[in-house]
C-alpha positions in Angstrom: -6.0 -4.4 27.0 -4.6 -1.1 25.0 -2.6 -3.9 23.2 -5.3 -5.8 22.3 -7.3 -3.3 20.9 -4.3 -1.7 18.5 -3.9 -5.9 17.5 -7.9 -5.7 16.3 -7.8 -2.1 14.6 -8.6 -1.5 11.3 -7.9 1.6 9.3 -10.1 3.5 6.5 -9.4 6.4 4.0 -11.8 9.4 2.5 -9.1 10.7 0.7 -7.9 11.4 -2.5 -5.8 8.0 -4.1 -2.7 10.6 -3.8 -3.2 10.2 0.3 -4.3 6.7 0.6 -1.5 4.7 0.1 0.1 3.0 3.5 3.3 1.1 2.9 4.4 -0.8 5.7 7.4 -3.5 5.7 8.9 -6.2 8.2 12.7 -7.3 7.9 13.4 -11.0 8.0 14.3 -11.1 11.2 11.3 -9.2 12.5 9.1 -11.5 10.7 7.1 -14.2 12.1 8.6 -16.6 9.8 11.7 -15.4 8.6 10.3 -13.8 5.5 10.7 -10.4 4.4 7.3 -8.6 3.6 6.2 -5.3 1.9 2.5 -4.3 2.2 1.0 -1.9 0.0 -2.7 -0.3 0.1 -3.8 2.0 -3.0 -6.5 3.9 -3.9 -5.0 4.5 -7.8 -7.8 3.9 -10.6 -7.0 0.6 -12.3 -7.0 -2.5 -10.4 -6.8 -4.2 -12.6 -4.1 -7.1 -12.1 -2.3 -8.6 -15.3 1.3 -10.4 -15.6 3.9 -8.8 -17.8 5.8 -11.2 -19.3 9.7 -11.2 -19.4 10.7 -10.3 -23.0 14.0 -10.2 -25.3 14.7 -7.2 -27.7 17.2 -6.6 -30.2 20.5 -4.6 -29.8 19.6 -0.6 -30.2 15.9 -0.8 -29.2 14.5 1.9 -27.0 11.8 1.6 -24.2 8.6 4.1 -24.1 7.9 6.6 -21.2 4.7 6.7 -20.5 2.3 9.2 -18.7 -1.1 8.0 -17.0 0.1 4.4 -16.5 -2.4 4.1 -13.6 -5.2 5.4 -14.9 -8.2 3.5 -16.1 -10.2 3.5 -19.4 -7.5 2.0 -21.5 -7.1 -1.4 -22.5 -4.9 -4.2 -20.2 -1.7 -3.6 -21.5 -2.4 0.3 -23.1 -0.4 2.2 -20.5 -0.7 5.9 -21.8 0.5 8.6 -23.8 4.4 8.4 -25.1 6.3 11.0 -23.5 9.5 9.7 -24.1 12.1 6.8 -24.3 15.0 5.4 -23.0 17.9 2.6 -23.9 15.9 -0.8 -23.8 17.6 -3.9 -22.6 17.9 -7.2 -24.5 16.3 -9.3 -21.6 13.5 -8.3 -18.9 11.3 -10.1 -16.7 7.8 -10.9 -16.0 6.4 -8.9 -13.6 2.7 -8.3 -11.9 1.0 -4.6 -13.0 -1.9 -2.8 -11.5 -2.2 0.7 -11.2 1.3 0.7 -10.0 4.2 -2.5 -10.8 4.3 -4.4 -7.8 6.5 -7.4 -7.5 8.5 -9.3 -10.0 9.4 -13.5 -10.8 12.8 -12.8 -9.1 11.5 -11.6 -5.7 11.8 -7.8 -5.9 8.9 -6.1 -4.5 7.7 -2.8 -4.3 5.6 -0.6 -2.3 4.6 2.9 -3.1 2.9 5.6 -1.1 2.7 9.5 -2.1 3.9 12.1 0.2 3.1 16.0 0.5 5.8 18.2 -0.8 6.2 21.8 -0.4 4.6 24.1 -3.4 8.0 25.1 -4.5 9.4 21.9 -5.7 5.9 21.5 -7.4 6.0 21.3 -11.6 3.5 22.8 -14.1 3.6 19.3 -16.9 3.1 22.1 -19.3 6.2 23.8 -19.2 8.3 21.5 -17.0 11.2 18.5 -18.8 10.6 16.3 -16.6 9.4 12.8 -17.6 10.1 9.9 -15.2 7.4 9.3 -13.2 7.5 6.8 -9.4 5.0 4.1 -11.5 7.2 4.5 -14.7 10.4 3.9 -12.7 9.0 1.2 -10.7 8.6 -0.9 -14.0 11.9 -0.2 -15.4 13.2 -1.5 -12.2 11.0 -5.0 -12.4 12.2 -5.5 -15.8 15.8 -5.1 -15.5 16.9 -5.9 -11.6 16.7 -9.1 -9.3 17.7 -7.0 -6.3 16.6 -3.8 -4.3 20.2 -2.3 -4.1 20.2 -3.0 -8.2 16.6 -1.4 -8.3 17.5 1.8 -6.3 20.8 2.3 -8.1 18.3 1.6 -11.5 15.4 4.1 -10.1 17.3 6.9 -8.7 19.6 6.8 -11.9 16.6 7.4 -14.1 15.2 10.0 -12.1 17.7 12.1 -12.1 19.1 11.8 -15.8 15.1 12.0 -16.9 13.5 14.2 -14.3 11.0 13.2 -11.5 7.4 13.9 -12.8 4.7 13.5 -10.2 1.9 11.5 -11.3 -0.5 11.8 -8.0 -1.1 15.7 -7.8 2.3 16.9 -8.0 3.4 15.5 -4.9 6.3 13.5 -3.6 6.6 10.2 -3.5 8.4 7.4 -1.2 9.0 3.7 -2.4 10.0 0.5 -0.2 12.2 -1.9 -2.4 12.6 -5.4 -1.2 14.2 -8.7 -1.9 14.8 -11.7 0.1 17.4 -9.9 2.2 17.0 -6.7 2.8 14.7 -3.1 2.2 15.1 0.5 1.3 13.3 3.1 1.8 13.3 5.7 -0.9 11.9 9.2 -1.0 12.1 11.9 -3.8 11.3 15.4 -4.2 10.4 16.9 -8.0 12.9 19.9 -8.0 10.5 22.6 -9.9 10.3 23.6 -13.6 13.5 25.4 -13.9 15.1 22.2 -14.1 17.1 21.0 -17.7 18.3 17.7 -19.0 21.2 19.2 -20.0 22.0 21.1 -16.9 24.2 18.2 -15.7 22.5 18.7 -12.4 19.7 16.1 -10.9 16.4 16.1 -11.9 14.9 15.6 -8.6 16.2 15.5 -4.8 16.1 12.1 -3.1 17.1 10.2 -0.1 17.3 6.8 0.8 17.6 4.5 4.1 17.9 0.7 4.7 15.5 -1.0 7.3 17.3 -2.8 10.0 16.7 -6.7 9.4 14.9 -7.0 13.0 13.2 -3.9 12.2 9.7 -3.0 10.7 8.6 0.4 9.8 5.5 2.5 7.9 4.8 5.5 5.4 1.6 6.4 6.3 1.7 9.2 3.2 4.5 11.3 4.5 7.9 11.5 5.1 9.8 9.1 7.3 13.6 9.7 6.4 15.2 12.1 9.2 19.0 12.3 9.6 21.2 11.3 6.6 24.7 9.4 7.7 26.0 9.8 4.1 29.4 8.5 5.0 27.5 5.6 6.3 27.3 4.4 2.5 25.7 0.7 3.7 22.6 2.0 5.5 22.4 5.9 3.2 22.2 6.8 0.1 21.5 10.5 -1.2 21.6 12.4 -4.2 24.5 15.1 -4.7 22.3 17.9 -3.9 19.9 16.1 -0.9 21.1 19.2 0.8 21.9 22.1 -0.8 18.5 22.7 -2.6 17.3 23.3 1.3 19.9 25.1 2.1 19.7 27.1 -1.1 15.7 27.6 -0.8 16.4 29.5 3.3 14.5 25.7 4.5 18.1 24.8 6.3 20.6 27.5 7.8 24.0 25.6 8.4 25.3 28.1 10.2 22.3 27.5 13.3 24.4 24.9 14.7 21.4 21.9 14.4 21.5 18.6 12.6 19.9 18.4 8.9 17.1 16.8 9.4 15.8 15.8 5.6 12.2 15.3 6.9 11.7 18.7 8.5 13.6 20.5 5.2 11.1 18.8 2.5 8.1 18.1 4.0 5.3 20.6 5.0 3.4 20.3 8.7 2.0 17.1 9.1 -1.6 16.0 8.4 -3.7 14.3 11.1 -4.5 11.7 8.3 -0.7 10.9 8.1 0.3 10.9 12.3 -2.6 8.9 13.3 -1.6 5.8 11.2 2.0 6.1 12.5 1.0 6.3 16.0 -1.4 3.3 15.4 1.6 1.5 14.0 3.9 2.2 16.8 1.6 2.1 19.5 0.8 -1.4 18.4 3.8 -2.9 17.3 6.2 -1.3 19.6 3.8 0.4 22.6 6.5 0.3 25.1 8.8 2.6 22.4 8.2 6.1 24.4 4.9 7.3 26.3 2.7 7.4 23.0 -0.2 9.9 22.8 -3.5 7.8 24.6 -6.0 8.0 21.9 -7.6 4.6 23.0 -11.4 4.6 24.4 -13.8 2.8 24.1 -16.5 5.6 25.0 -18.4 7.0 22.2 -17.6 10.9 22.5 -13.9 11.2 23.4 -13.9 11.4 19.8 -15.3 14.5 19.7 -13.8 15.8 22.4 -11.1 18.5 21.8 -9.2 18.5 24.9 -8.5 15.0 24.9 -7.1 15.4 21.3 -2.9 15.1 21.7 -0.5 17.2 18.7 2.2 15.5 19.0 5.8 16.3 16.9 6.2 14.6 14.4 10.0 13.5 15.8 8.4 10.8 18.0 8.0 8.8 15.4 11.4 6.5 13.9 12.3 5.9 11.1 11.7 2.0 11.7 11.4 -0.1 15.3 12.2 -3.6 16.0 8.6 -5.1 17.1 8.0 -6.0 20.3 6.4 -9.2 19.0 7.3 -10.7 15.2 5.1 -9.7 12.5 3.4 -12.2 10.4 1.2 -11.9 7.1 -1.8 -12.3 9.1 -0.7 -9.3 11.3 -0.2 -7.3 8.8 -3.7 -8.3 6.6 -5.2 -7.1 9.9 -3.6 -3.5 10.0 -5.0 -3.2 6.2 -8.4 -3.5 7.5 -8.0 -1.6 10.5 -10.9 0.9 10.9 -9.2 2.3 14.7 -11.8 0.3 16.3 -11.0 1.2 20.1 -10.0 4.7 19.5 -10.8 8.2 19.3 -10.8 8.0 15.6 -13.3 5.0 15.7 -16.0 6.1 13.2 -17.8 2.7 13.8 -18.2 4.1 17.4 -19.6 7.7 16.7 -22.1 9.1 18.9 -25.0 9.2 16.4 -24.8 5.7 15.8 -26.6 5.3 19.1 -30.3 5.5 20.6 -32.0 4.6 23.6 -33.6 1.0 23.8 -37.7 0.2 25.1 -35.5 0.1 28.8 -33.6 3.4 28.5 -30.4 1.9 27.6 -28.0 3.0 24.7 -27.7 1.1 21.9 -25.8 1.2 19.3 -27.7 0.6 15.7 -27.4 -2.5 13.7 -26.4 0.2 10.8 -23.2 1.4 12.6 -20.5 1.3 9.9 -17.0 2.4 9.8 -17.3 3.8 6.3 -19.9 6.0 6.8 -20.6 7.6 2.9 -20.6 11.0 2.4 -24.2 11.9 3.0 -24.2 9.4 6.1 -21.4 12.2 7.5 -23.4 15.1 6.8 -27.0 13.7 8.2 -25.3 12.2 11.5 -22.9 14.8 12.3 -19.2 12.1 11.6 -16.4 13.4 11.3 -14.2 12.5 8.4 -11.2 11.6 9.4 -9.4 8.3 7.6 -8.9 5.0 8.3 -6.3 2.8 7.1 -9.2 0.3 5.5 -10.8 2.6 2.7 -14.4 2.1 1.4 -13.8 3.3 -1.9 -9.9 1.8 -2.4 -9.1 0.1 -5.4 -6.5 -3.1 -3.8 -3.7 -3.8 -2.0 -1.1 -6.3 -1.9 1.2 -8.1 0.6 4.7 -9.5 -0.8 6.0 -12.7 1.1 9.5 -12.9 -0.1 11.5 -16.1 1.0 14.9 -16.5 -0.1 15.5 -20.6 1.4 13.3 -21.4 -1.7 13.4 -21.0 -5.6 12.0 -17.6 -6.5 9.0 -19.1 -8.5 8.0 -20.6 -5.0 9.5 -18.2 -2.5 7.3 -15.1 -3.5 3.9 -14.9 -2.9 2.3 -11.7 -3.4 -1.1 -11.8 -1.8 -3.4 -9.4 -3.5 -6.4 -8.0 -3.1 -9.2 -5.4 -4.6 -11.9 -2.8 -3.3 -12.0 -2.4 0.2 -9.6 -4.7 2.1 -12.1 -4.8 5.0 -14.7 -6.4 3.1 -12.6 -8.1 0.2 -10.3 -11.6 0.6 -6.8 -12.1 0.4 -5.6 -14.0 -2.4 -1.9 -16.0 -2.8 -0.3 -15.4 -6.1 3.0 -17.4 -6.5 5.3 -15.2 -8.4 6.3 -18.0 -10.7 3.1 -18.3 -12.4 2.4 -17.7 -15.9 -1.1 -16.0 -15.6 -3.9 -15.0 -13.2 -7.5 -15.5 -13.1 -9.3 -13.2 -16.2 -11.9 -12.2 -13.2 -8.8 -10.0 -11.7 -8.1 -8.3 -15.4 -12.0 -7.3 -16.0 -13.1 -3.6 -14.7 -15.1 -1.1 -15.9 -15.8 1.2 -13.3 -19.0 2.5 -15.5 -21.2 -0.3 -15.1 -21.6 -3.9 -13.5 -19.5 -6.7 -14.6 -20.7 -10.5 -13.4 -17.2 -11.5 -14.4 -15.1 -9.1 -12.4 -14.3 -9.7 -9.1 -13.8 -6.1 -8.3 -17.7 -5.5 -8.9 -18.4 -8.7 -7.1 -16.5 -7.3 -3.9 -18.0 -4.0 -4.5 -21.2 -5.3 -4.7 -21.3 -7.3 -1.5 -19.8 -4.1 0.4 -22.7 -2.1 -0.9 -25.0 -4.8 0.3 -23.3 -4.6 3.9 -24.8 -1.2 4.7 -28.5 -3.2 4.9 -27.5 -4.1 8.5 -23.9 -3.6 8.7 -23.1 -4.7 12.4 -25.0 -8.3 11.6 -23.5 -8.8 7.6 -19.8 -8.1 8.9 -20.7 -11.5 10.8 -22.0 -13.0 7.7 -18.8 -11.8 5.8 -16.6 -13.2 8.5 -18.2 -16.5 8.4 -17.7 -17.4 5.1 -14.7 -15.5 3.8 -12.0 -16.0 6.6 -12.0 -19.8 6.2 -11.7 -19.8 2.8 -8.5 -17.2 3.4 -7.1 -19.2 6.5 -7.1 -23.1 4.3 -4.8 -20.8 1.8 -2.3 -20.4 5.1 -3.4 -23.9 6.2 -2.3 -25.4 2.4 0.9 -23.0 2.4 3.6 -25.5 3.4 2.1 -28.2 1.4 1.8 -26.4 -2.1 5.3 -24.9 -1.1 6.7 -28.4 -0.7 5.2 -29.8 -3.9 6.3 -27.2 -5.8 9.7 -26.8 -4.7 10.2 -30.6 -5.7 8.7 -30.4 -9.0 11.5 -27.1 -9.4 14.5 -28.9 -9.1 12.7 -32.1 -11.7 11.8 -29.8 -14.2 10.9 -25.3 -13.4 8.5 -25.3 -15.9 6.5 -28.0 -14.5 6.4 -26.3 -11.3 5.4 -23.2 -12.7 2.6 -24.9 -14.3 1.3 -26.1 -10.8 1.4 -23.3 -9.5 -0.8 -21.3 -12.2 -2.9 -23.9 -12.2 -3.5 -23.8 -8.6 -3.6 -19.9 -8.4 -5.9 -19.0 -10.9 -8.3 -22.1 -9.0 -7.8 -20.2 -5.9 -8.6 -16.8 -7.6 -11.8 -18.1 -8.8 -13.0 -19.6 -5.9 -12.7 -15.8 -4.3 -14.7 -14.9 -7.3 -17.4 -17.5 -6.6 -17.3 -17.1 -2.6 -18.1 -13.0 -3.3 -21.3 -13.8 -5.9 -22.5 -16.1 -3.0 -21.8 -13.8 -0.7 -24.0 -11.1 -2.2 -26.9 -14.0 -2.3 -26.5 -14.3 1.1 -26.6 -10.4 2.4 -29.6 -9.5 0.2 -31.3 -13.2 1.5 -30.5 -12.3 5.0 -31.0 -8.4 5.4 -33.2 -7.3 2.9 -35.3 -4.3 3.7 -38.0 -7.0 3.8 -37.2 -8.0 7.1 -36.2 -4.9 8.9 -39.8 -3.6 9.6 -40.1 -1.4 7.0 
């Protein structure tokens, strides 16, 4: 039954975006269908979605560094302020932007999630050199490589000839980098203001680790990297000083006879926001793994009860597990929304939500929500803690990467925006040309009819009415529409595939065609949906 439960969770965030990023990826042979998948969940300002196309440039041309790439309040395509440049390349290709670059038409894929750092290795931007930052990089990459070995040689090259700059609140970040056959896990440290270009030195300290194929992991905001085989030069990968700067700054003593552990030398002491998604992770995926922490109950207060509240060490959780069962896209959709429903964290399941019935009975009210607002916390006495699903996120993505067919067929990057609970799942092929103008419009100021990230916003607003009766009315109309995109998937897969090998262009025509139709039909599905909510649980009819 504990099983079931983790299979049905679904996680939410009240953080800031720099803590509300969950990566989590599956090797191919850990997938359900053979696939290798990268998930991502942010919380950065601009959703906005728009594809990059591939461009040519003449011999000598330099590429623009640019700070405040995922902010908002710019146009599509304005990515900041010029803070530098770098050699530009006479051929790079198409790629899909939001607040961070996600996936490109060659099926290399992306995920991104800040970590904490300690304050040492933070920078001042006003005195420090540094200019590369983890989005900056992450674009380079989808312009120039086709693999993730190419892209991590690509990123951690630029990062240390340019310097690491931390966008999200000078913390450090991790990146999963994916193709068709394999992932990495990347994590970086900024390495303070002292730090010159012209030291000959690196301008930043990073690590990385390839994901067993029958393996799946997570970076629930922190730190997952532990020991560091650099001899083993297939499965590590460091930079020259990955560990003398902690030996240099008294965080590692060589001379005490114990392993270097890279996670315990660069990372502070763990959040509970960050070790309750990993042990929701593991406990689902691999529950058997070691004698996990019991955090599941179905009883309202255990939640607030302090002695039944397990600190664990962080060292119980891997780096990466093979699954006990394969991992599909479904599986993982699920996780996005989990809200911890069955466990101590269960917001949804709080004590005040509840009162007794005409018979003396305890009931739980129809407005029990697991995004309870700010002022809902304070009135009712919730706590705050996070879910992996966040109220106020921005979108998420998961990247389907298939290498038995053509790129412009084989990647599918499904993407959403606002709240994944509440919001659909939508297949982009990565060999389109365009996406739906619905997905480029937001202005975060004022209603928009034609974006679909007010349209989502605006039904999840609309939930709160009578939440525990509208999540049925939500499930009712938006999960068919999501499953006949699964249902269709080997048919538009086949199609397309044969009109590749006729003529690409033709294929890749299809497939916009059919993508941007699928887009709007999410589009039209939420501005019915917010019909339906108001029709159904307007104050009107709640005995007001």
């Amino acid at each position: 039954m504990k099983i079931v439960y983790a299979l049905i969770l679904f996680i939410g965030i009240s953080l800031s975006y720099s803590e509300a990023c969950t990566v989590i990826a599956v090797g191919k042979n850990a997938s359900a269908d053979g696939s290798v998948i990268v998930s991502h969940t942010d919380a950065g300002p601009d959703c906005r979605l728009h594809l990059v196309p591939g461009q040519k440039f003449n011999q000598g041309s330099k590429a623009d560094v640019f700070w405040g790439m995922i902010d908002l309040g710019r146009e599509l395509g304005d990515y900041g302020e010029v803070i530098g440049s770098i050699p530009q390349v006479k051929q790079t290709n198409s790629y899909f932007q939001t607040a961070y670059p996600q996936v490109n038409a060659h099926q290399l894929a992306i995920g991104e999630s800040t970590l904490s750092q300690r304050d040492e290795l933070k920078l001042d931007r006003s005195i420090c050199k540094q200019i590369m930052t983890i989005e900056q990089a992450q674009a380079f990459a989808l312009q120039r490589c086709t693999t993730a070995e190419e892209a991590l040689k690509l990123i951690t090259h630029l990062f240390e000839k340019y310097g690491f700059l931390p966008s999200c609140v000078d913390e450090s970040e991790s990146l999963v980098i994916a193709d068709v056959d394999e992932i990495w896990v990347l994590e970086v440290f900024s390495i303070g203001n002292s730090w010159q270009p012209d030291s000959g030195k690196p301008g930043c300290i990073w690590a990385a680790q390839r994901v067993p194929d029958n393996h799946a992991m997570i970076i629930p905001n922190w730190s997952i990297i532990k020991q560091i085989n650099i001899k083993d030069k297939d499965n590590f990968k460091a930079s020259s000083n990955y560990k003398q700067e902690a030996i240099d700054r008294g965080w590692y003593n060589p001379k005490s006879g114990k392993p270097f552990i890279w996670q315990e030398a660069y990372s502070p002491i763990p959040r509970e926001w960050a070790t309750s998604r990993f042990w929701q992770f593991y406990a689902t995926y691999a529950p058997n793994y070691t004698n996990w922490p019991d955090r599941f109950t179905e009883s309202p207060w255990e939640g607030d009860n302090q002695y039944t509240q397990y600190v664990e060490p962080l060292s119980i959780y891997p780096f990466s597990v093979k699954p006990e069962q394969k991992i599909s896209v479904q599986d993982i959709m699920a996780f996005q929304r989990s809200t911890f429903t069955g466990t101590v964290y269960d917001k949804e399941n709080a004590p005040a939500w509840y009162y007794p019935d005409e018979e003396g009975q305890l009931t739980k009210s129809a407005f029990a929500t697991p995004f309870p607002t700010k002022e809902m916390r304070r009135v009712l006495n919730i706590n705050s803690r996070r879910n992996v699903a966040r109220a106020r996120g921005e979108y998420g993505m998961i990247t389907q990467l298939r290498g038995w067919l053509p790129d412009a067929v084989g990647g599918i990057y499904w993407f959403y925006v606002d709240n994944a609970y509440t919001s659909a799942y939508v297949p982009i092929y990565t060999g389109v040309q365009d996406v739906a103008e619905c997905y480029k419009i937001y202005d975060p100021e004022y209603f928009q009819e034609n974006s679909i990230r007010w349209c989502v916003d605006f039904v999840d607003n609309l939930m709160y009415l009578r939440w525990q009766d509208a999540v049925k009315t939500l499930h009712s109309k938006r999960d068919p529409l999501e499953q006949s995109f699964f249902d269709d998937q080997a048919e538009v897969d086949q199609k397309a595939a044969n009109l590749y090998k006729q003529d690409p262009k033709s294929a890749s025509e299809y497939l916009t065609e059919l993508t941007i139709k699928r887009m709007e039909e999410v589009h039209k599905l939420f501005q019915e949906l917010r019909m339906d909510m108001i029709s159904f649980y307007t104050n009107n009819k709640q005995g007001i």
